[in-house]
C-alpha positions as CSV (number, residue, x, y, z in Angstrom):
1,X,69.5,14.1,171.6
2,X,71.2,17.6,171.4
3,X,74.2,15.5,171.0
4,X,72.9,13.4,167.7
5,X,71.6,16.8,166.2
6,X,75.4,18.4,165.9
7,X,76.5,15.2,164.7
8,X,74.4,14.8,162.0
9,X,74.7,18.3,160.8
10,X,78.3,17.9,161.0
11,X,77.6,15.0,158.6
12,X,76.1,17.1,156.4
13,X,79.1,19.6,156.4
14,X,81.4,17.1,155.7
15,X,79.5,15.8,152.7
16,X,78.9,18.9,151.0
17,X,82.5,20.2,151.2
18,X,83.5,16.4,149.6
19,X,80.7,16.7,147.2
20,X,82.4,19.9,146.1
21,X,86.0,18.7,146.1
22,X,84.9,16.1,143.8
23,X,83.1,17.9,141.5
24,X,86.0,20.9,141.3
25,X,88.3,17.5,141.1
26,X,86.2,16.2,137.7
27,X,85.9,19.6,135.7
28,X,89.8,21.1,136.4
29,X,91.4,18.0,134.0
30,X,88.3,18.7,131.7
31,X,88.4,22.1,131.6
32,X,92.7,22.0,131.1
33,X,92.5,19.0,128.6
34,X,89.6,21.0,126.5
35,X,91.9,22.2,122.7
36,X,93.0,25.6,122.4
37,X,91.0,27.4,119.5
38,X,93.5,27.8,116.6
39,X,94.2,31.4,115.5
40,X,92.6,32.2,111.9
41,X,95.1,32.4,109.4
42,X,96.2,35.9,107.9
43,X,95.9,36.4,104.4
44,X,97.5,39.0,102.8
45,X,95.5,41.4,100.5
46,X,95.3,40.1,96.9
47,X,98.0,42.1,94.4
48,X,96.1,44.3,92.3
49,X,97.6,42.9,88.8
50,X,94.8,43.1,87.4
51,X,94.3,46.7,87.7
52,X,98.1,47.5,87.3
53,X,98.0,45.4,83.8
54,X,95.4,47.5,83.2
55,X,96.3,50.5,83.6
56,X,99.8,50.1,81.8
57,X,97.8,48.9,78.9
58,X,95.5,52.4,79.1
59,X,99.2,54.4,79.2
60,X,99.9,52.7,76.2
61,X,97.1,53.6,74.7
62,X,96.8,56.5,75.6
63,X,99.6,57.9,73.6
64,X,99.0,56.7,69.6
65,X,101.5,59.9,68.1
66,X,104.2,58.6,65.8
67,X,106.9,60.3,68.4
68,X,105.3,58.0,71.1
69,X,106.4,54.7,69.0
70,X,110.2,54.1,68.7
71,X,110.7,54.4,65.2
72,X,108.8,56.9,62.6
73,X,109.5,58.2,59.2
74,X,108.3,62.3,58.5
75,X,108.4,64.8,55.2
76,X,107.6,68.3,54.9
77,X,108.1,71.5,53.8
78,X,111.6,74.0,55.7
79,X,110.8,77.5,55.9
80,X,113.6,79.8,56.8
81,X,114.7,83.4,57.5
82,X,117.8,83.4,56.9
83,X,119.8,84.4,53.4
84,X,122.1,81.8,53.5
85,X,119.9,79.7,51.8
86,X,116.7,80.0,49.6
87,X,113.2,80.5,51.9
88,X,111.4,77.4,51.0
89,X,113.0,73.6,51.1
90,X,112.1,70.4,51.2
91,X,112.5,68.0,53.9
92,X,112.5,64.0,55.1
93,X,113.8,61.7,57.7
94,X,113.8,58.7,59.7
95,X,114.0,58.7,63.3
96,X,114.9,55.5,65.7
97,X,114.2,56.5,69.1
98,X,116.1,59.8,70.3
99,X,118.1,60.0,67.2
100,X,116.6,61.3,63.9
101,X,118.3,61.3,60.9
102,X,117.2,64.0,58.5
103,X,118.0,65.4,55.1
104,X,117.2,68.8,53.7
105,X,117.1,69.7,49.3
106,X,116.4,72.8,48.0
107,X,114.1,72.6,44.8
108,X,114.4,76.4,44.1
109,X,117.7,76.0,42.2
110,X,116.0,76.9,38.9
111,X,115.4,80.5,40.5
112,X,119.2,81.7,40.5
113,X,121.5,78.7,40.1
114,X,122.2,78.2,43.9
115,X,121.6,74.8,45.4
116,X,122.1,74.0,49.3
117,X,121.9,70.5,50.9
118,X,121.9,69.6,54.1
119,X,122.3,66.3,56.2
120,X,121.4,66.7,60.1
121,X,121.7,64.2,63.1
122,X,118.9,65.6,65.5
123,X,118.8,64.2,69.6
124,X,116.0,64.4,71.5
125,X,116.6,66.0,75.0
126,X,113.2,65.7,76.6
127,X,110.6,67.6,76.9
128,X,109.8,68.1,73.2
129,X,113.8,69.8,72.7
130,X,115.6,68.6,70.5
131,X,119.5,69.2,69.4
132,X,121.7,69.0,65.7
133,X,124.2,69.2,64.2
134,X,125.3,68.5,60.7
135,X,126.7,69.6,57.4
136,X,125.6,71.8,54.4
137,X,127.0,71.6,51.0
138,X,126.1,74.4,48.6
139,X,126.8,75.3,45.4
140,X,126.6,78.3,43.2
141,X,126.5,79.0,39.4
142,X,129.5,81.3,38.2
143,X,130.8,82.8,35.0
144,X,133.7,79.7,35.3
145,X,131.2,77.1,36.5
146,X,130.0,76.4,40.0
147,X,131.7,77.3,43.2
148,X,131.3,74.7,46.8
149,X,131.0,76.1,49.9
150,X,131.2,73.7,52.8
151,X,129.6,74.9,56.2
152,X,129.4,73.4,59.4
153,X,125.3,73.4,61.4
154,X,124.8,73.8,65.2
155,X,120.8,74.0,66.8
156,X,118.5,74.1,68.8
157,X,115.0,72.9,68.2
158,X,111.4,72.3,70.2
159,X,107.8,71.0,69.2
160,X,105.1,72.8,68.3
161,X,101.5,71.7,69.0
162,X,100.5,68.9,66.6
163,X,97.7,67.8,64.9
164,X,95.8,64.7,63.3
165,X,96.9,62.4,66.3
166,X,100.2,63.9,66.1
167,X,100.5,62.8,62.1
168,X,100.4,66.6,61.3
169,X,103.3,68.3,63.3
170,X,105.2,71.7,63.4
171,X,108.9,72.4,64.8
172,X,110.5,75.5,65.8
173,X,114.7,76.1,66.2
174,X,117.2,78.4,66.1
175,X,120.4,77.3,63.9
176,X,124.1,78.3,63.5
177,X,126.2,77.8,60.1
178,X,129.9,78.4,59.5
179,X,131.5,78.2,56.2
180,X,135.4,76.7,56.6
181,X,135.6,76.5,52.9
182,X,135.1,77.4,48.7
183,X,136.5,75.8,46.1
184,X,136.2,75.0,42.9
185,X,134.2,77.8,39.9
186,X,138.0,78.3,38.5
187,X,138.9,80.2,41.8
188,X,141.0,79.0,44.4
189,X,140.0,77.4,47.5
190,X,139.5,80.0,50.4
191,X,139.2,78.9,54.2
192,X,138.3,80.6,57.0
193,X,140.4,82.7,59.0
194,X,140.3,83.3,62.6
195,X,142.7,86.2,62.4
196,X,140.3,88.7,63.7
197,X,136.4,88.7,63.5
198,X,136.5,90.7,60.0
199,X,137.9,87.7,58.4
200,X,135.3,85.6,60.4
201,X,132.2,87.5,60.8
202,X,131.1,87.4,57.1
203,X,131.5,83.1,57.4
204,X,129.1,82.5,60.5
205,X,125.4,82.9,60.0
206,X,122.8,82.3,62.3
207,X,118.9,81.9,60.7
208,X,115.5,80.6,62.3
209,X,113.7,78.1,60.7
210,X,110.2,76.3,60.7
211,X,109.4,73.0,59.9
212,X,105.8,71.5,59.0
213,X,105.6,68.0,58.1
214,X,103.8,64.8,58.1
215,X,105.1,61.6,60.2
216,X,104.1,58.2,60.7
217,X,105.4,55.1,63.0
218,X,106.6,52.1,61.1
């Protein structure tokens, strides 16, 4: 009887450790056969052209000056220190970009006969400084007729704060004139000398000027 007892719970043993195996033998292929999860994909973050657009347009806009647009035409009024040349001229340009073109007339002729014209190529150099040079042709009334003096320009100029959206605008500058030559008024022609400064210094001038005038893009 003992004898039947082991055997049977032997029986037992043996089925449960089979049941097992099976079971472990049935979920293994399942478990390796089951599909990997695929990884999300990894989009980059959107490009902001929107805001950049945007915000190039609001630069733009920003600036509405005359100098801010690449070409603009100006006129005003040249006041100067300098006795080279009559106090109060008259003034007008074009500019295209860095390069401004400007010419300068003198209506105070009918005070004592002496007329001075200039014609100046001015360069931006950032900043709101500017450099010219140029040429200025004057001419004075004399007992034989009228005498041309031909003098060479050099300057330095800078902005001044402007005003009406940068329509009404002021500029400062330093400038440097040397007469080579007079002719003409029955006299004869005289040139500069560079002998020693006495026959120089009387030729080179240096004056300070201010210039108001209006501009507008175009």
């Amino acid at each position: 009887m003992w004898s039947a007892l082991a055997s049977h719970r032997a029986l037992l043993l043996y089925a449960e450790r089979m049941s097992g195996l099976w079971i472990a033998a049935l979920l293994v292929p399942a478990a390796l056969n089951e599909p990997e999860l695929a990884p999300e994909p990894v989009t980059a973050a959107p490009v902001a052209r929107a805001d950049s657009e945007a915000a190039l347009s609001a630069s733009d806009a920003a600036c509405d000056e005359p100098s801010c647009h690449p070409r603009d035409w100006h006129a005003g009024l040249n006041l100067r220190t300098d006795f080279g040349t009559h106090p109060l001229r008259l003034d007008g340009g074009v500019r295209f970009d860095r390069f401004d073109v400007i010419l300068v007339v003198d209506p105070m002729i009918w005070l004592d006969g002496q007329n001075d014209t200039d014609l100046l190529l001015d360069v931006q150099v950032g900043a709101g400084w500017s450099g010219f040079v140029g040429w200025r042709g004057s001419s004075i009334g004399i007992a034989d007729g009228r005498q041309w003096q031909q003098k060479s320009l050099l300057g330095l100029a800078g902005r001044l704060p402007s005003l009406l959206s940068g329509h009404l605008r002021a500029q400062w500058g330093l400038e440097l004139a040397v007469l080579w030559v007079k002719h003409g008024g029955g006299l004869e022609s005289d040139t500069i000398s560079f002998e020693s400064p006495r026959h120089y210094l009387d030729n080179v001038n240096f004056g300070m000027f201010v210039r108001f005038e209006y501009a507008s893009a175009f």
